[in-house]
C-alpha positions in Angstrom: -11.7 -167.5 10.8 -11.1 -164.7 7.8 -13.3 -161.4 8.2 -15.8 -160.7 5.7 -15.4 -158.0 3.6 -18.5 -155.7 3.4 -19.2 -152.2 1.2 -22.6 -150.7 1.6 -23.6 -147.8 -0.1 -27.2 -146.4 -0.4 -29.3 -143.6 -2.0 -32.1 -142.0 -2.3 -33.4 -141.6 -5.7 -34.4 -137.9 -7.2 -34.0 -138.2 -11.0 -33.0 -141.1 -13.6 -29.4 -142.8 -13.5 -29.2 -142.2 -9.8 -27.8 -144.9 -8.3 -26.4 -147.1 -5.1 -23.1 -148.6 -6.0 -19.9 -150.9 -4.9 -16.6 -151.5 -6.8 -13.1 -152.4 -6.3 -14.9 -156.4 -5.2 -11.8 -158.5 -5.1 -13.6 -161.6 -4.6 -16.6 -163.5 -5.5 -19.7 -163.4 -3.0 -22.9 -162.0 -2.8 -24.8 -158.9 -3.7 -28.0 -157.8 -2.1 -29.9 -155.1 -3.2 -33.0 -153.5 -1.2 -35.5 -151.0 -2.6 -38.2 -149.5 -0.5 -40.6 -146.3 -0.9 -43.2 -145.1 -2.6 -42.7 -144.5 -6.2 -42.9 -144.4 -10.3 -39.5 -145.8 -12.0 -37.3 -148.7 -13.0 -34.4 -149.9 -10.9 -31.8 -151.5 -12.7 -29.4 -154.2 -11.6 -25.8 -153.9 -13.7 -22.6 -155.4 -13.1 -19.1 -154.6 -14.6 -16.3 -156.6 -15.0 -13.8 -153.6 -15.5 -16.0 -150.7 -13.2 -16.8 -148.4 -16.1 -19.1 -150.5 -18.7 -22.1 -152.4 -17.1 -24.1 -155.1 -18.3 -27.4 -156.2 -17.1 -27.3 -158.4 -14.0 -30.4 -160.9 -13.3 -31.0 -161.0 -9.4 -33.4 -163.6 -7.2 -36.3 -161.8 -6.2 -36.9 -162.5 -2.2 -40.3 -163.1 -3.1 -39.8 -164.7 -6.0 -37.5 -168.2 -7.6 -37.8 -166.0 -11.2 -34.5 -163.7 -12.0 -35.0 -160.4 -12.8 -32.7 -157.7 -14.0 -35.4 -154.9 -13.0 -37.4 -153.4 -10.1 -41.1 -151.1 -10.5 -42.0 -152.3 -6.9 -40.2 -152.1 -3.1 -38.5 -155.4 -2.4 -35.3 -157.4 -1.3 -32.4 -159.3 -4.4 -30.1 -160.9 -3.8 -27.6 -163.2 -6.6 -24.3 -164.7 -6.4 -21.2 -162.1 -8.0 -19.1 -164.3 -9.3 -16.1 -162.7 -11.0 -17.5 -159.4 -11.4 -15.9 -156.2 -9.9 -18.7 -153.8 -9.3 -22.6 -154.0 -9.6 -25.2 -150.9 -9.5 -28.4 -150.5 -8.6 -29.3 -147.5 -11.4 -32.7 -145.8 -12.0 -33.4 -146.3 -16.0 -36.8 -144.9 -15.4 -37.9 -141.9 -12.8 -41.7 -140.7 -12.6 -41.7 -139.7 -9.4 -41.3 -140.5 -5.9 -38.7 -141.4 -3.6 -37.3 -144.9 -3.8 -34.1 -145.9 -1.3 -32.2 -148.1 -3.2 -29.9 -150.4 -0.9 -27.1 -152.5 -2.3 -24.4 -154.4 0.2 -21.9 -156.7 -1.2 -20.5 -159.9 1.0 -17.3 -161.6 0.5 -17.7 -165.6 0.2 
């Protein structure tokens, strides 16, 4: 049986367009993204075909069967990668607190 390739990468969030990232994803899998904390912002989910320009990414709440391509509120994403090379979990919006934003990519 083939390894699974994993990158994890995690941050804690002090101003806007901080964010938890992985790249160089030479295969389709999964991408799960974990925030938790007390706090005022917006968490945004992006992915990138090339690394450098990002596009919104919709991701399955855990709680949740409705996509969303944001976060205000501690919980647990997760979404299928397809052919993208990199996703981001980036802060769009900061008020305050201290969110720890998660993300951990899975090779299929």
């Amino acid at each position: 049986m083939a390894a699974t390739l994993l990158k994890t990468n995690s941050v804690t969030v002090a101003a806007q367009d901080d964010a938890a990232s992985v790249a160089g994803l030479p295969s389709p899998g999964f991408v799960a993204v974990q925030v938790t904390g007390t706090f005022s912002a917006t968490i945004t989910f992006e992915a990138s075909v090339d690394g450098t320009n990002y596009v919104a990414f919709n991701m399955t709440p855990s709680n949740s069967g409705t996509d969303a391509s944001t976060a205000t509120a501690a919980g647990a994403f997760t979404k299928a990668t397809g052919a993208y090379s990199a996703f981001r979990a980036r802060c769009s919006t900061y008020s305050s607190g201290s969110p720890v934003v998660t993300i951990r990519y899975a090779a299929q």
